[in-house]
C-alpha positions in Angstrom: -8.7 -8.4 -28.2 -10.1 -9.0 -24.6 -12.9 -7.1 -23.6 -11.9 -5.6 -20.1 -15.0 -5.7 -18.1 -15.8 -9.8 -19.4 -12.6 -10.0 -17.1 -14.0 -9.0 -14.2 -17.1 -10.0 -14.5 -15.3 -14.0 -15.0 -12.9 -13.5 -11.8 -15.5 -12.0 -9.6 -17.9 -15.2 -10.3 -15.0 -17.4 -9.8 -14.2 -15.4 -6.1 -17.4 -15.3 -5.4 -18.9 -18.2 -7.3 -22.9 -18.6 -8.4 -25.6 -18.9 -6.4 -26.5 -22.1 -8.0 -23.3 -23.5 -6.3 -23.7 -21.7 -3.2 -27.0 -23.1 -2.7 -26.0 -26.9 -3.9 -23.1 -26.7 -1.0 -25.3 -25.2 1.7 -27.5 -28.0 0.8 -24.5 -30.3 1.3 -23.6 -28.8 4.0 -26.9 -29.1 5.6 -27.4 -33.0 5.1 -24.1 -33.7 6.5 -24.6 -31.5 9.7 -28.1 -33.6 10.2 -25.7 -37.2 9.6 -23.4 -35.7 12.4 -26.3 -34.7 15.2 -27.6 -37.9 13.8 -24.3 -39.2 15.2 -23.5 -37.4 17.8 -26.6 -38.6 19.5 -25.6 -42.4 19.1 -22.5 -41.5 20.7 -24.2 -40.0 23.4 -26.5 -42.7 23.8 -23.6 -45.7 23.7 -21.3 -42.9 26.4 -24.4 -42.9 28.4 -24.9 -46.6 28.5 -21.0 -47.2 28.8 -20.9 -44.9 32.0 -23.9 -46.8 33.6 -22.4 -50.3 32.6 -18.6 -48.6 34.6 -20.8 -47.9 37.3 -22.3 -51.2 37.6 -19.0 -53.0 37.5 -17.2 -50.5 39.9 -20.0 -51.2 42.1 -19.4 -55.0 42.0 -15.7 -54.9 42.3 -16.0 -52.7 45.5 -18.9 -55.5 47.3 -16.3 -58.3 46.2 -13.2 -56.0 47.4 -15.0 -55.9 51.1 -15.5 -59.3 51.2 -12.0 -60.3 50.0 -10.3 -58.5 52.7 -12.0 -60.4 56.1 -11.6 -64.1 56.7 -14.4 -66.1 59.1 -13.1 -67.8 61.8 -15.6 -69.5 64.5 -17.8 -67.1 63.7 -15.9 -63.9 63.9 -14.4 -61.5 60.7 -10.8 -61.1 61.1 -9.6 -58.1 58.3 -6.4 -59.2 56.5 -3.5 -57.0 56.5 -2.0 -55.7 53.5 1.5 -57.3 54.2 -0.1 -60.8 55.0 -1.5 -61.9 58.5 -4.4 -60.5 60.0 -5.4 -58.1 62.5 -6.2 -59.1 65.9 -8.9 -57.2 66.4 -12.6 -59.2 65.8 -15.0 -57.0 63.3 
């Protein structure tokens, strides 16, 4: 015959487990929160570089843009038109 109170005393260490095994996870838990600040900060690092490298470009494509859009003649800029031709007007 079962003793009542072994029982309980079995189901509340399964619900509530040892403290052996709490510590082992918090110790588990703890390494992989330092790998993920670990890799949080290379992702920030990489997004940082990645945003100055956008910048960089944008800033190219916008000089090339400017100088895409007027045509020398003799001297003077004439802006092209979006539908072809040119503007009359000298810049």
């Amino acid at each position: 015959m079962p003793i009542p109170i072994l029982g309980e005393i079995e189901r509340f260490i399964s619900e509530h487990g040892s403290s052996v095994v709490r510590k082992e996870r918090l110790a588990l838990l703890q390494d992989k929160l330092f790998l993920l600040k670990e890799e949080v900060s290379k992702l920030e690092k990489s997004n940082s570089d990645l945003k100055t490298q956008v910048a960089e470009l944008q800033s190219k494509i916008a000089s090339t843009s400017r100088v895409e859009q007027f045509e020398e003649e003799r001297g003077a800029l004439f802006k092209r038109r979006a539908g072809g031709g040119y503007h009359q007007a000298v810049n």
